[in-house]
C-alpha angles and dihedrals in degrees: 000000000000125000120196123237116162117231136221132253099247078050094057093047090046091061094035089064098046084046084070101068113048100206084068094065102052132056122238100258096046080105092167088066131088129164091002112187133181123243096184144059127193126331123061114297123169148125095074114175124178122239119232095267085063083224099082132068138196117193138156118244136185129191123146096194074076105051089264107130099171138355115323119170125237143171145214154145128270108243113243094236150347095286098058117081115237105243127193137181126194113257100179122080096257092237125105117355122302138204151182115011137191128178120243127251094248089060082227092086144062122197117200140132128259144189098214110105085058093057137328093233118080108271110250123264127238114268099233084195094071091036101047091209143092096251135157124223113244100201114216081205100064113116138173133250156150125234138161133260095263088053096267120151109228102160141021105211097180137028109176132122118267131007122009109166152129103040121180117178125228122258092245088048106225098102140063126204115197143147130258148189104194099105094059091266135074091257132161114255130202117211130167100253085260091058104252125125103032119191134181119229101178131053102157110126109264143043121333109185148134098045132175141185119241115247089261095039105233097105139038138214124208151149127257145175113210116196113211121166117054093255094052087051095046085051097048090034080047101050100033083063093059083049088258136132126190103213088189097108107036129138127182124260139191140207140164108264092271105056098255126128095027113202134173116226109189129043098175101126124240128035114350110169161140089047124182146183117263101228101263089057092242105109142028129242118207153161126246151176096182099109091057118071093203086051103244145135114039112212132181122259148183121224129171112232104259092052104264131106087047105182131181116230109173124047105188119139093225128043124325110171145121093074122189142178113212111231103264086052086236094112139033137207138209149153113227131164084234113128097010097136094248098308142113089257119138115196134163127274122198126182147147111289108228108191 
């Protein structure tokens, strides 16, 4: 969804400075956000997700004016004010590609998947060009795993053949929701946060994916395709056997934790995606594409959980996704293409959530 140009230094000024002033960052009817900032400057940066002292962040950045060539994972702390520079470090080993990632209870820790033990070079993307769709690469090589905050692997959470990804971990910190391939089907997977017990709680034909705890952790919230006509099955079983997705046709669903009572909450057409709990567990937050025919932009929205109340929060005419409450539901984080001085850049926005 994100393509990478580099910019140039009088680029990067030029967004430093509007940085500065938060009401340049926002549009006027992006009522929900006060004193926005951005963390971020050039390259594609997304996926933030704050850790459980709502100070620290994980996210996944590529740049390669920076030697970057594909998704690593770092980590750092929002500065306490405009004044304070936002500094990172990488937390992943460098090596593969590398997704999702979630700090660890402890603070000491990061979990996220990664495609190095299959090779050290970035895996290769899909040429859209022979298959003629929007598609994303599920690498059979992604794996799951701990490690601390110099790189350092601490830890190997799964070992099975195919597909291990997009892990979050539970509030109380005892559990870890994730996808997985290893049945054959993209399905969400339930494992005790040392990798041990592991359960399936979906078993519907399609991609399960992006899911998160509630803040009390007895529901969840995620995306899923579900194919319905033979033709749409034939195209997602035909393209899952070559390790693709096409993320064109996704609603939001939601379940008890342990996959019981299953309901869909959106039935808006297109991509709906990367949806969230709000903070008092009684809505959904999400990305879409369903307002615009060609399918762009993605903007952030507000639904109630049984699909009604449905409000748009973000207003930018790129890409605005990856939405998340901190704990204490006083920020909120989220990657967007604002402010990126005209190119394809994608950085991380934080502000004050105002309900």
């Amino acid at each position: 969804m994100k393509n990478l140009l580099t910019i140039s230094a009088l680029s990067l000024l030029s967004m430093k400075t509007a940085a500065q002033d938060g009401a340049s960052l926002s549009y006027p009817d992006e009522k929900h956000f006060k004193n926005i900032r951005q963390l971020t400057f050039g390259g594609d940066n997304a996926e933030a997700y704050f850790g459980f002292d709502n100070e620290h962040i994980s996210f996944q950045r590529t740049a390669p004016a920076d030697g970057i060539k594909c998704d690593q994972i770092f980590f750092g702390k929002i500065p306490a004010n405009g004044e304070e520079k936002f500094n990172y470090q990488m937390v992943s080993t460098g090596k593969g590609r590398t997704t999702c990632a979630y700090i660890m209870p402890d603070k000491k820790h990061v979990l996220y998947a990664s495609t190095h033990l299959g090779a050290d070079t970035c895996p290769p993307v899909p040429d859209r060009k022979v298959v003629k769709k929007y598609v994303w690469p599920i690498y059979d090589s992604y794996d799951i795993f701990v490690a601390d905050l110099n790189g350092k692997i601490t830890r190997q959470l799964t070992k099975t053949p195919g597909y291990d990804g997009e892990a979050v971990i539970s509030h109380d910190g005892k559990k870890i929701l994730f996808t997985s391939m290893r049945n054959g089907d993209l399905d969400l997977y339930v494992m005790d946060i040392n990798g041990k017990n592991v359960k399936q709680i979906t078993k519907d034909l399609g991609y399960d994916g992006g899911a998160w705890f509630s803040p009390d952790d007895k529901k969840i919230v995620w995306r899923a395709s579900r194919p319905m006509t033979p033709e749409d099955v034939k195209e997602y079983k035909d393209l899952l056997s070559q390790g693709l997705v096409m993320p064109t046709n996704m609603e939001v669903f939601v379940a008890n934790a342990d996959g019981s009572d299953i309901k869909q909450v959106t039935k808006l057409g297109k991509a709906n995606w990367a949806p969230n709990f709000t903070p008092d567990g009684k809505r959904i937050i999400f990305a879409s594409n369903h307002e615009y025919a060609k399918g762009f932009p993605f903007n952030i929205y507000l639904v109630n959980m049984d699909g009604s109340g449905l409000e748009k929060i973000s207003h930018d005419g790129g890409f605005d996704a990856f939405p998340m409450f901190s704990p204490d539901g006083k920020k909120f984080i989220f990657s967007s293409n604002r402010n990126n001085g005209g190119t394809h850049d994608t950085n991380i926005f934080v502000c004050d959530w105002v309900d």
